[in-house]
N, C-alpha and C positions, 0 to 999 in steps of 0.2 A: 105348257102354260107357265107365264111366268108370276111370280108374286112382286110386288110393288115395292116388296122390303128387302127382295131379297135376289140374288143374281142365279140362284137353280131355280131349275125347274121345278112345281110344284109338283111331288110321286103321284103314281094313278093311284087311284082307292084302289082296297084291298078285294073291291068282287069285280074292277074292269081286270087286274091282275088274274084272277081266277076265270073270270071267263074267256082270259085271253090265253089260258094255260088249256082250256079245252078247246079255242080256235086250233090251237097248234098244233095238237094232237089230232084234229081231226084233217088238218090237212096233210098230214102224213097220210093217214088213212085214206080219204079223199083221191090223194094221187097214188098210194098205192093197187086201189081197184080201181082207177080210171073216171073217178067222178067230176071230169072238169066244171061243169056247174059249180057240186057242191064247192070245188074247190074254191071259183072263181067266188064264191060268197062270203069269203071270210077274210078276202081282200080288199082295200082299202083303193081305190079307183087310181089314185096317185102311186102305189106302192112299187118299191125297189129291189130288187133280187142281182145279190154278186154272188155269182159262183167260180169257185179258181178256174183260169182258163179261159173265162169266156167274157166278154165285153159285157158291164152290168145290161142287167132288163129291168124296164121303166114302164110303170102301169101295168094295170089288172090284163087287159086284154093280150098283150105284148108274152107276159110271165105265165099265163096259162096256154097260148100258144109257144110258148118255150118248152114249158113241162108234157102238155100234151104230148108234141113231135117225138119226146124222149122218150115216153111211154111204154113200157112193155107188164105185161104178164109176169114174166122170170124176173123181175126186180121188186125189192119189200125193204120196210125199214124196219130194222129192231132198233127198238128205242133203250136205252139202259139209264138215262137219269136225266132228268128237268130239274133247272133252278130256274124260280122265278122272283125276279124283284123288280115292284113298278111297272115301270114299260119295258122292261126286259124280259127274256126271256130265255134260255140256253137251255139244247137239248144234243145229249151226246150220244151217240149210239153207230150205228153200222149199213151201210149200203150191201144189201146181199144180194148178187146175183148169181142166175142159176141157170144153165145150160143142160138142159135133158133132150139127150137123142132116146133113138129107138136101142140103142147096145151102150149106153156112159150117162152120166150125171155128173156134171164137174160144180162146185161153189165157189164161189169168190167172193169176198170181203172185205168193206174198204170203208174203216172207222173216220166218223164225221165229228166236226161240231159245227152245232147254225146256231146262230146268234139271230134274233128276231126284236123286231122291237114292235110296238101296239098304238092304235092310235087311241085318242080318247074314248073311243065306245069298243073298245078292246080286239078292232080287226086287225091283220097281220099290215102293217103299215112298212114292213123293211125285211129282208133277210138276208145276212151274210155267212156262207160256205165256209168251212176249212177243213181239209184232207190231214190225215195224219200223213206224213212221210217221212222216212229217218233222212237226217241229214247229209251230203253226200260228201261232205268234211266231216269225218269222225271226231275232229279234235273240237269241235264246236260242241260234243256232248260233254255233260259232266263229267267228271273223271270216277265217279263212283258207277260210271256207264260204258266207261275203257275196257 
């Protein structure tokens, strides 16, 4: 929304912020046990999903038949820290997955950050992916990282 005075946008109140810090988390949860309902409820009918790699998904129906297909059991998200400001929202944490046979248990790990944004009644209105990956030019890191 915009103010008449002024050329930003006016921030979400501080309980669409809050409630939209528990949408978030619960669509982690959500898609981690396979609740596409719930999930598809905390989305926003219009909403955008970029994940690296993949050609963005546009709309609710679209992005929960995204998430669905990928679905698995041996995948879970540990979350490690939420910042939230406004209609933003950042959560960084780690994609686990887990491979158990009958004789092995292998885990794999692959630290995320999503960036989300909220629409005015605090549903997931956008979300954007990103992978950590070291750089494949070494000289492109710090030098206190040489």
């Amino acid at each position: 929304m915009m103010d008449g005075n002024e050329l930003r946008p006016i921030p979400a109140s501080p309980a669409v912020t809050a409630a939209g810090v528990k949408h978030v988390l619960l669509t982690y949860h959500y898609e981690d046990v396979g609740d596409f309902d719930g999930y598809a409820s905390l989305l926003t009918e219009d909403v955008a999903y970029d994940l690296p790699g993949e050609p963005p998904v546009l709309g609710r129906t679209a992005v929960v038949r995204a998430h669905s297909a990928r679905a698995t059991l041996h995948r879970r998200h540990e979350l490690l820290t939420v910042v939230a400001e406004d209609d933003t929202i950042v959560v960084l944490g780690q994609v686990v997955r887990s491979d158990s046979g009958p004789s092995e248990r292998s885990c794999d790990r692959v630290e995320f950050a999503d960036v989300f944004t909220l629409s005015p009644h605090s549903l997931v209105r956008g979300r954007r992916r990103y992978y950590f990956a070291p750089p494949l030019d070494p000289t492109l890191l710090p030098a206190v990282h040489r």
